[in-house]
OpenMM code with the backbone's topology and positions (N, CA, C; nanometers):
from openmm import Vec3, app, unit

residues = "UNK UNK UNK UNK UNK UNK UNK UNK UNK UNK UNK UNK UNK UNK UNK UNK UNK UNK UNK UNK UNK UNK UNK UNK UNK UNK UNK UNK UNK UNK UNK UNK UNK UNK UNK UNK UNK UNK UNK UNK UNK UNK UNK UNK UNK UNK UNK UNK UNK UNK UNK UNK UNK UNK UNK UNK UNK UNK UNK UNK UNK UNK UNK UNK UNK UNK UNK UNK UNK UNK UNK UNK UNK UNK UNK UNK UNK UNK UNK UNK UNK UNK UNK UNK UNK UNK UNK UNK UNK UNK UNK UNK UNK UNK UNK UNK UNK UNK UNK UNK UNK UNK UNK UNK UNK UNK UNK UNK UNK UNK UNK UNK UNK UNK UNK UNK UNK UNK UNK UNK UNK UNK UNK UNK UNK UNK UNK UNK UNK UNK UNK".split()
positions = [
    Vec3(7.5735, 10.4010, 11.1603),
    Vec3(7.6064, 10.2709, 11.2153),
    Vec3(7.5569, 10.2630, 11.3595),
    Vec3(7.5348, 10.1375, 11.4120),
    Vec3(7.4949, 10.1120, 11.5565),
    Vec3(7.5934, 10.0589, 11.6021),
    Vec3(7.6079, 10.0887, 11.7212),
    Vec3(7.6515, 9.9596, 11.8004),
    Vec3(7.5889, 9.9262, 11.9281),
    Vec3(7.6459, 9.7596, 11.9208),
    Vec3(7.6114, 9.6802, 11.9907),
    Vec3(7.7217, 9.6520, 12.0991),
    Vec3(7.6415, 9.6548, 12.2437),
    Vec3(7.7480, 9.5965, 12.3377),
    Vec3(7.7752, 9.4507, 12.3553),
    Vec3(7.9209, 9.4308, 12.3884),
    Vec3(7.9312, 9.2821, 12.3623),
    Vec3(7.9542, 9.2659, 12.5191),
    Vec3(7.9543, 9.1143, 12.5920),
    Vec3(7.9385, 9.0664, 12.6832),
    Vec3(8.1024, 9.0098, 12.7235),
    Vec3(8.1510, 8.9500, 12.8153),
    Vec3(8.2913, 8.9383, 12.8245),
    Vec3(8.3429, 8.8086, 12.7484),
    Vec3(8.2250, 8.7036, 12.7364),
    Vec3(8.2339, 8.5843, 12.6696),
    Vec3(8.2528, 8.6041, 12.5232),
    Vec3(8.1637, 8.7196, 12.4863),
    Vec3(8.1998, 8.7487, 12.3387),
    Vec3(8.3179, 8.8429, 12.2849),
    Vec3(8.3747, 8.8866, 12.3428),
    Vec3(8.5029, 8.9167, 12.3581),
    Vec3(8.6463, 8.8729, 12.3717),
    Vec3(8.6014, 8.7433, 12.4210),
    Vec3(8.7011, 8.6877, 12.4788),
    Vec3(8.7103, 8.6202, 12.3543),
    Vec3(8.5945, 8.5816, 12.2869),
    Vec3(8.5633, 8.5276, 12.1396),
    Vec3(8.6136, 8.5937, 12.0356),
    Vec3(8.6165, 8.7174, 12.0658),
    Vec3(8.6484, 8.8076, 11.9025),
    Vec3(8.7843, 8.8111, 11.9391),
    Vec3(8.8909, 8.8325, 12.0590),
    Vec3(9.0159, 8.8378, 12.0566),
    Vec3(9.0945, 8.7131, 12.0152),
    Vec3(9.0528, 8.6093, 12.0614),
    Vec3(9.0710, 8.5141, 12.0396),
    Vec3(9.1179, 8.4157, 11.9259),
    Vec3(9.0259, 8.5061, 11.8033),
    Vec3(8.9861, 8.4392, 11.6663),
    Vec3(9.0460, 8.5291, 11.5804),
    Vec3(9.0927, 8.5676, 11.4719),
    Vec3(9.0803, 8.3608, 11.4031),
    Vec3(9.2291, 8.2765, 11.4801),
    Vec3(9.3138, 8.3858, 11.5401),
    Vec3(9.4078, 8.3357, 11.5874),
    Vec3(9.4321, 8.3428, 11.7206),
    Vec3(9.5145, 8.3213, 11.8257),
    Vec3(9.4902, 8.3914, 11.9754),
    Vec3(9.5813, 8.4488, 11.9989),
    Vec3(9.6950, 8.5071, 11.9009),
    Vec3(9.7616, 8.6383, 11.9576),
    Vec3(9.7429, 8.7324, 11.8318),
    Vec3(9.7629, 8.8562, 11.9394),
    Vec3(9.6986, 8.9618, 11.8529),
    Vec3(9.8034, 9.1058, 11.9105),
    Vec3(9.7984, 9.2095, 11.8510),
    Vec3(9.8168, 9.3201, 11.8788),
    Vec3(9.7125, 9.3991, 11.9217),
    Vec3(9.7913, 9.4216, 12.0687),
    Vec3(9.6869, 9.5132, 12.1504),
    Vec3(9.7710, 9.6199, 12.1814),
    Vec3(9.6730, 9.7831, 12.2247),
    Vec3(9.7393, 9.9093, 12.3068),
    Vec3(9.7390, 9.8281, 12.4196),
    Vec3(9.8258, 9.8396, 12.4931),
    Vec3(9.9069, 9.8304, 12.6134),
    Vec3(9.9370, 9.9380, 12.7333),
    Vec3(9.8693, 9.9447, 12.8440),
    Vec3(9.9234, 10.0259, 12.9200),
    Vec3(9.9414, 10.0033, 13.0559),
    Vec3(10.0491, 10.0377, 13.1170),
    Vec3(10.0964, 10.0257, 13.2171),
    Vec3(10.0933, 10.0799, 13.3425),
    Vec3(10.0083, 10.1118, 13.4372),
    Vec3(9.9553, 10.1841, 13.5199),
    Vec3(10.0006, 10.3199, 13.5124),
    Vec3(9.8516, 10.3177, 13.3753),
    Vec3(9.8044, 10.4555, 13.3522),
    Vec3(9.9160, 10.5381, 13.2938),
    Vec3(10.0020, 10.4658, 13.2165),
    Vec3(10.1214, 10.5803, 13.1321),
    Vec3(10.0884, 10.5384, 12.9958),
    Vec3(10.1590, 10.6197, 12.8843),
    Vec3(10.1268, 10.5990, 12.7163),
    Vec3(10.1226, 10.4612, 12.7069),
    Vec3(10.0258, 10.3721, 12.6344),
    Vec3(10.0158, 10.2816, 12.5369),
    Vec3(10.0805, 10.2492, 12.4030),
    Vec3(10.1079, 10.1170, 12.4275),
    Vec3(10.1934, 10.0552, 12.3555),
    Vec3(10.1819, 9.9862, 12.2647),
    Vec3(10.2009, 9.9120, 12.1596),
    Vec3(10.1250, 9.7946, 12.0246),
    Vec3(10.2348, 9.7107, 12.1169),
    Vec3(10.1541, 9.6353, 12.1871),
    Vec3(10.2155, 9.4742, 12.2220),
    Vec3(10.1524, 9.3864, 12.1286),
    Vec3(10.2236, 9.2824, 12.1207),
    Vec3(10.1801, 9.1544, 12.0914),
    Vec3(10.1450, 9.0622, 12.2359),
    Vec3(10.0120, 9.0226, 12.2013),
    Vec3(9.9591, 8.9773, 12.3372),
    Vec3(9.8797, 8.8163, 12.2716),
    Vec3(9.9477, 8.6894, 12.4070),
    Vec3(9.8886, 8.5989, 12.3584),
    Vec3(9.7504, 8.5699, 12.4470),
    Vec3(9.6569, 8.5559, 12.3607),
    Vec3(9.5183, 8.5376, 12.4993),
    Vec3(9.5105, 8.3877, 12.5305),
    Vec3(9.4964, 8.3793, 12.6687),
    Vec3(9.5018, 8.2284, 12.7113),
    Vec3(9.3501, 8.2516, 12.7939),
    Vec3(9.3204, 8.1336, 12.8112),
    Vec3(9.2234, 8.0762, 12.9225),
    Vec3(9.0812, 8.1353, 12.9343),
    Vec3(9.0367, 8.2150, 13.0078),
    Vec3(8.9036, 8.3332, 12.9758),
    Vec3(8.9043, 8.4801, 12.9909),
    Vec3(9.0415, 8.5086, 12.8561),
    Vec3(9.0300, 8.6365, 12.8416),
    Vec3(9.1673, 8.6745, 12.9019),
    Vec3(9.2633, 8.6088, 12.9976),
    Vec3(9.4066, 8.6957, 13.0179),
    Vec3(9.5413, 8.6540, 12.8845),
    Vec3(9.5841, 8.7328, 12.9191),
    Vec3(9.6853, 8.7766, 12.7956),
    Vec3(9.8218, 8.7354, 12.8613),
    Vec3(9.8902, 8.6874, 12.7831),
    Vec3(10.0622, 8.6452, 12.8064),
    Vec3(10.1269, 8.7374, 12.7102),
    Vec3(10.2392, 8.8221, 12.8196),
    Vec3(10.2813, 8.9269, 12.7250),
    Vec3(10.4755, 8.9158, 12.7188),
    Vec3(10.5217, 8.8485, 12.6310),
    Vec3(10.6341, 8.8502, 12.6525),
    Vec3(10.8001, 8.9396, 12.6612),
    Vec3(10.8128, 8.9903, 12.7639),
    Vec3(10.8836, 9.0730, 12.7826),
    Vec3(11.0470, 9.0706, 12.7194),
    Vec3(11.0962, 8.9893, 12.7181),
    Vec3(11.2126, 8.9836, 12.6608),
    Vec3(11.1973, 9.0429, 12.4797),
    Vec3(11.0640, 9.0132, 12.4724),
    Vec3(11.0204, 9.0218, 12.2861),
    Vec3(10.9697, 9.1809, 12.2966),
    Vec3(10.9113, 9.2499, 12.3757),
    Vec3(10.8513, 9.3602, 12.3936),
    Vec3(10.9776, 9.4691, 12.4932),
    Vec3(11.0829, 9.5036, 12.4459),
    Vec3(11.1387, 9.5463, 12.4932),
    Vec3(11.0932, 9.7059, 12.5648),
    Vec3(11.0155, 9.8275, 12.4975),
    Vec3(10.9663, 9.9529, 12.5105),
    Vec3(10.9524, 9.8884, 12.6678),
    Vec3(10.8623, 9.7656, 12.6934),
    Vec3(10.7986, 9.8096, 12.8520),
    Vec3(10.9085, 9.8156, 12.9488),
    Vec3(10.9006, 9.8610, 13.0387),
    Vec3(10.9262, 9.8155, 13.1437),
    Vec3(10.9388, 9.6659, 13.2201),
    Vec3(11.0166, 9.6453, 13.2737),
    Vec3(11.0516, 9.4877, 13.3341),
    Vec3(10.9198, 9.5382, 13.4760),
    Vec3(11.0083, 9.5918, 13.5602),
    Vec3(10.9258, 9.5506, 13.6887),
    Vec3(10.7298, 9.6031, 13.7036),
    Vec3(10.6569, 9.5554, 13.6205),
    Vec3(10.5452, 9.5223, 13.6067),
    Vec3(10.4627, 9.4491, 13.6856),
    Vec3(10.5125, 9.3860, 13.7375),
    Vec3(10.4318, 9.2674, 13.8356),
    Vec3(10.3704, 9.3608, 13.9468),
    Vec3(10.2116, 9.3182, 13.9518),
    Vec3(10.1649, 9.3496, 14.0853),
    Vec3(10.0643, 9.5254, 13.9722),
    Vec3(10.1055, 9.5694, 13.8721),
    Vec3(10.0593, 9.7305, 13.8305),
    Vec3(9.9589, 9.6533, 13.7599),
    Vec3(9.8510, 9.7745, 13.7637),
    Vec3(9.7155, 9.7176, 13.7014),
    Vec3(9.7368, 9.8080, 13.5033),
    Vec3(9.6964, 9.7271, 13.4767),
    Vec3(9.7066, 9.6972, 13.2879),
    Vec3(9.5780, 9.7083, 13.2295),
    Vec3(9.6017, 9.7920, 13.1192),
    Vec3(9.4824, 9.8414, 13.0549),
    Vec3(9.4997, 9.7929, 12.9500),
    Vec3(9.4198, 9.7438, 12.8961),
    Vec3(9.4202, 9.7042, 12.7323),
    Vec3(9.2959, 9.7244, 12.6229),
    Vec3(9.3550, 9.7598, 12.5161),
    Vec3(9.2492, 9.7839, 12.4041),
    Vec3(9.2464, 9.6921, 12.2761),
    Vec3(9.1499, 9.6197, 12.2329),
    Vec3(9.2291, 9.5858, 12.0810),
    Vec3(9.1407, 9.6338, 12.0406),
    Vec3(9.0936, 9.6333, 11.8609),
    Vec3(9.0109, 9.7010, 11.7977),
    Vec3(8.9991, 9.6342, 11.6801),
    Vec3(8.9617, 9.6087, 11.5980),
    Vec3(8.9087, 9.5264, 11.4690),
    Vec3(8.8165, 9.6285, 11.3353),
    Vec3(8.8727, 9.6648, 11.2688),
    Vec3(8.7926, 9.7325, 11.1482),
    Vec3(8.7917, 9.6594, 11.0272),
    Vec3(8.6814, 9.5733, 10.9942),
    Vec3(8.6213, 9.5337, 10.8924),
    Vec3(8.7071, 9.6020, 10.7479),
    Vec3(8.7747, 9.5693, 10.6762),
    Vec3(8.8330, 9.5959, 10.5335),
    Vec3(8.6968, 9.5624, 10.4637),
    Vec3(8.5808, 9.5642, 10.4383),
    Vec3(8.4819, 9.5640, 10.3602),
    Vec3(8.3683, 9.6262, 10.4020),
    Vec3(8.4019, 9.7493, 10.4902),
    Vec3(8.3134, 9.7754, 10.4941),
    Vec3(8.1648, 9.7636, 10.6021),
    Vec3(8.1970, 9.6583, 10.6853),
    Vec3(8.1124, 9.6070, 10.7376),
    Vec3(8.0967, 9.5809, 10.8951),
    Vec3(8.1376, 9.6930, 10.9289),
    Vec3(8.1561, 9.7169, 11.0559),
    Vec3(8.3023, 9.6823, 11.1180),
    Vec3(8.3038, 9.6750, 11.2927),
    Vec3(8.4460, 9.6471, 11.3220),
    Vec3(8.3321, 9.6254, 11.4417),
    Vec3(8.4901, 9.6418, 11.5844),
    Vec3(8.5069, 9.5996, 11.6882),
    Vec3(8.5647, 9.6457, 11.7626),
    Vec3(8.5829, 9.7215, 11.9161),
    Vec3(8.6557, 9.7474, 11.9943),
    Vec3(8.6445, 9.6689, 12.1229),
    Vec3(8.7540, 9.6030, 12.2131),
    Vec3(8.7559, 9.5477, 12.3097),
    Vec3(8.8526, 9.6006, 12.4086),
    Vec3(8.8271, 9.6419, 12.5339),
    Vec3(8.8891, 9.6853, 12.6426),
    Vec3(8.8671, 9.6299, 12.7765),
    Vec3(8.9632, 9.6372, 12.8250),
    Vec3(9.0039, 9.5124, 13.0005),
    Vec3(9.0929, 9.5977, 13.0483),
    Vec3(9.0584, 9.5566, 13.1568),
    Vec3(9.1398, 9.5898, 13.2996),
    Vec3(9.2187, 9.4735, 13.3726),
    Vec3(9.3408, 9.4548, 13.3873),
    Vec3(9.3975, 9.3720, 13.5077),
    Vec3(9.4843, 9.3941, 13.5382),
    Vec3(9.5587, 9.2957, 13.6025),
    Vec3(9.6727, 9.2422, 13.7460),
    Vec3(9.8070, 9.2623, 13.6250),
    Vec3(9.8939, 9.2485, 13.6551),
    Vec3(10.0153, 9.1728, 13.5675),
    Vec3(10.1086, 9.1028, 13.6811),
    Vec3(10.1404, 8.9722, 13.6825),
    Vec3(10.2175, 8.8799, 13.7722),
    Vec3(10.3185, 8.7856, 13.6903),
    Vec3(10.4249, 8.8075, 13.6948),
    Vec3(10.5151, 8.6797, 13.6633),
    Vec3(10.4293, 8.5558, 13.6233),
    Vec3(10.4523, 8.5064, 13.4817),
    Vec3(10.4616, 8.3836, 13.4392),
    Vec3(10.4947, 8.2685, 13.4608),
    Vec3(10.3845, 8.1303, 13.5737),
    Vec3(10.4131, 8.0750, 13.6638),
    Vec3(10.4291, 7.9377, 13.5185),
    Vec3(10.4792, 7.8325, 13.5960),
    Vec3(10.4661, 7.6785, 13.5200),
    Vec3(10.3066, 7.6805, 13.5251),
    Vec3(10.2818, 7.6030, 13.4052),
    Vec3(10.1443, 7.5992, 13.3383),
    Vec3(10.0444, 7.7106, 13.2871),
    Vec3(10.0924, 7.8703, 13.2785),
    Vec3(10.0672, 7.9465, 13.2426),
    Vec3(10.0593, 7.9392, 13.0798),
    Vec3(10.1967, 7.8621, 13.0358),
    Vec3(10.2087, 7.8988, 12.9370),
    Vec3(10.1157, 7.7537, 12.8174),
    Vec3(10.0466, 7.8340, 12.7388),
    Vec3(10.0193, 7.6788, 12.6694),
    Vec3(10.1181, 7.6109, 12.5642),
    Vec3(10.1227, 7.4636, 12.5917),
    Vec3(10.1744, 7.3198, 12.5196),
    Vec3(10.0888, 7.2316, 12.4752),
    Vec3(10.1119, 7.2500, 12.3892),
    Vec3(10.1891, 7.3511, 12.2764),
    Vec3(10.1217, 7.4574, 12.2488),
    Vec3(10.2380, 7.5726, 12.2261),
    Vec3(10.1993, 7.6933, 12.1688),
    Vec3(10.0897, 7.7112, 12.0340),
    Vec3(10.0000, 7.8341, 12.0234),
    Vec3(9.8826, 7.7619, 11.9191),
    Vec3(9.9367, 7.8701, 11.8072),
    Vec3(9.9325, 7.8050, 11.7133),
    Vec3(9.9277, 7.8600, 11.5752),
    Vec3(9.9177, 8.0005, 11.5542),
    Vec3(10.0212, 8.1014, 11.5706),
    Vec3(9.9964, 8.2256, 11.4743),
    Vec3(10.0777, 8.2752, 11.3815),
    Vec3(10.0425, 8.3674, 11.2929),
    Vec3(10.1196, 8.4243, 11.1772),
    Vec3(10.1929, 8.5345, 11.2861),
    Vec3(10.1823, 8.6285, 11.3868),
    Vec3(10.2727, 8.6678, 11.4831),
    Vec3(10.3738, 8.6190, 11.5664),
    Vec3(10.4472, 8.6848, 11.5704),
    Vec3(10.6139, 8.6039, 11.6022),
    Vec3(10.5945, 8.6586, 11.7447),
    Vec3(10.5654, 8.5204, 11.8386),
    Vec3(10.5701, 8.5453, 11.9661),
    Vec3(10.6588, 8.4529, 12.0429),
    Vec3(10.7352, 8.5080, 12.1331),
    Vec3(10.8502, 8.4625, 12.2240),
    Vec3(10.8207, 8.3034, 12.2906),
    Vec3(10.9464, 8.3140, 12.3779),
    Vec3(10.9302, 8.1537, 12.4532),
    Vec3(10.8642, 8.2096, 12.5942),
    Vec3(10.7990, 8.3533, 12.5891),
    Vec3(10.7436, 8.3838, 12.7741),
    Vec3(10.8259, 8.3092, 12.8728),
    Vec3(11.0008, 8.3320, 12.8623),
    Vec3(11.0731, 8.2965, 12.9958),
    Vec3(11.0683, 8.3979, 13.0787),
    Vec3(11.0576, 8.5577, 13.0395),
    Vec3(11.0491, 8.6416, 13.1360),
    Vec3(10.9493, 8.7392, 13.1394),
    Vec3(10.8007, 8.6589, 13.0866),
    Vec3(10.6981, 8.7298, 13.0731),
    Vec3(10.5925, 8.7759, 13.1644),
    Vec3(10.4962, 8.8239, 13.1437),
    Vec3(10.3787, 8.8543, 13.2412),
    Vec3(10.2423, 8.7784, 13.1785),
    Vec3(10.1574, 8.7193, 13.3230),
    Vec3(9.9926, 8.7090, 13.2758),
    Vec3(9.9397, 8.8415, 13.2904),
    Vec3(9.8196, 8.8838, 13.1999),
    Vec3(9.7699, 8.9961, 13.3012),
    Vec3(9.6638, 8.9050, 13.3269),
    Vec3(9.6049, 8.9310, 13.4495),
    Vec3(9.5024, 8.8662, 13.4796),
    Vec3(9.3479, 8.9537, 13.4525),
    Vec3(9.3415, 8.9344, 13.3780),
    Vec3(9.2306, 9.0206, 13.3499),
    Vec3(9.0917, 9.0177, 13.4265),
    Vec3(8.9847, 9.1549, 13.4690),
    Vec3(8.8750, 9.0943, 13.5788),
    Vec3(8.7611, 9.0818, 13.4778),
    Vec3(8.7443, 9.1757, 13.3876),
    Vec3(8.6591, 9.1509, 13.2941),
    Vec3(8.7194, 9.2385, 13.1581),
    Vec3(8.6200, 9.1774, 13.0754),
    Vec3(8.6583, 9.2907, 12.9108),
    Vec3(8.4915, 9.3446, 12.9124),
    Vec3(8.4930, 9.4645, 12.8078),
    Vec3(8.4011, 9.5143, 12.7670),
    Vec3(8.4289, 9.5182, 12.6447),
    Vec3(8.3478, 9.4974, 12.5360),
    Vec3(8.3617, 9.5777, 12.4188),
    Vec3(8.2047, 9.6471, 12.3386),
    Vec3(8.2241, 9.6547, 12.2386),
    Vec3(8.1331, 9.6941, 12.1389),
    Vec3(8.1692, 9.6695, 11.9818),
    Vec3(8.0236, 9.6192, 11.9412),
    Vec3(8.0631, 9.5956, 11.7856),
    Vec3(7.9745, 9.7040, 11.7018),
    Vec3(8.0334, 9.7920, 11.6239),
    Vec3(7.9616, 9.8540, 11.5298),
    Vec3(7.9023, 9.8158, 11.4197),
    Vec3(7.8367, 9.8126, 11.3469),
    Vec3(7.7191, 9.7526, 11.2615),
    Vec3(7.7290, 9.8294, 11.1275),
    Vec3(7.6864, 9.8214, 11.0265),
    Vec3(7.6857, 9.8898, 10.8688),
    Vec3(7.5511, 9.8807, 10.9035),
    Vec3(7.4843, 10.0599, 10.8752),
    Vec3(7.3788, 10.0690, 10.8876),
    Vec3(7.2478, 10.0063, 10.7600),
    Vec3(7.1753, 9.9291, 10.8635),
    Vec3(7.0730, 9.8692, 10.7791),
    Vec3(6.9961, 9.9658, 10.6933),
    Vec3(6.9942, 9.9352, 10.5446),
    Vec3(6.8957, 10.0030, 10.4391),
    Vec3(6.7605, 9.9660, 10.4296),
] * unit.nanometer
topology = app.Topology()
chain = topology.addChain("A")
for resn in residues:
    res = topology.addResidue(resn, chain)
    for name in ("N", "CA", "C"):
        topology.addAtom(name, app.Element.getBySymbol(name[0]), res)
């Protein structure tokens, strides 16, 4: 298999889709990773709701956040890994989107959540090698 590097726009694309929250590793300046449920808003930062994600830690604000998601093709046909770096800050008015968008994941009302602000993503898509 190959892979291909993806750009932050296309990333922001594959997390995004088909729904915009997803389960991501989670980490918290630089300690074990976590399966959050993370909602992606705007270009690429994540709303992570804390009251719903109990494992983390509350005082978060201001620690830089690592994140991974990953995508493996059930047919066979390659996958996906995506990783970012950011901020995490208290959940201001208009952070949150209205209306909330459509997922099959059960995500909170973000009253006592975090943005991370993400500076960029990287990922890579692996390929089913051409015959």
């Amino acid at each position: 298999m190959r892979e291909v590097t993806l750009t932050h726009r296309e990333c922001v694309k594959l997390i995004g889709s088909p729904e915009r929250a997803r389960y991501g590793m989670v980490s918290v300046d630089g300690r074990e990773p976590r399966r959050l449920t993370c909602l992606i808003v705007g270009d690429g930062d994540l709303l992570i709701d804390l009251d719903r994600e109990r494992p983390i830690e509350r005082p978060i604000a201001g620690r830089p956040i690592a994140v991974e998601f990953t995508h493996h093709d059930q047919r066979g046909n390659g996958g996906w890994t995506v990783t970012g770096l950011g901020l995490a800050r208290p959940i201001r008015d208009g952070d949150k989107p209205i209306p909330m968008p459509y997922t099959t994941l059960t995500v909170g009302a973000f009253e006592t959540g975090v943005r991370v602000c993400i500076a960029r993503l990287t990922g890579r898509r692996t390929r089913p090698t051409q015959i």
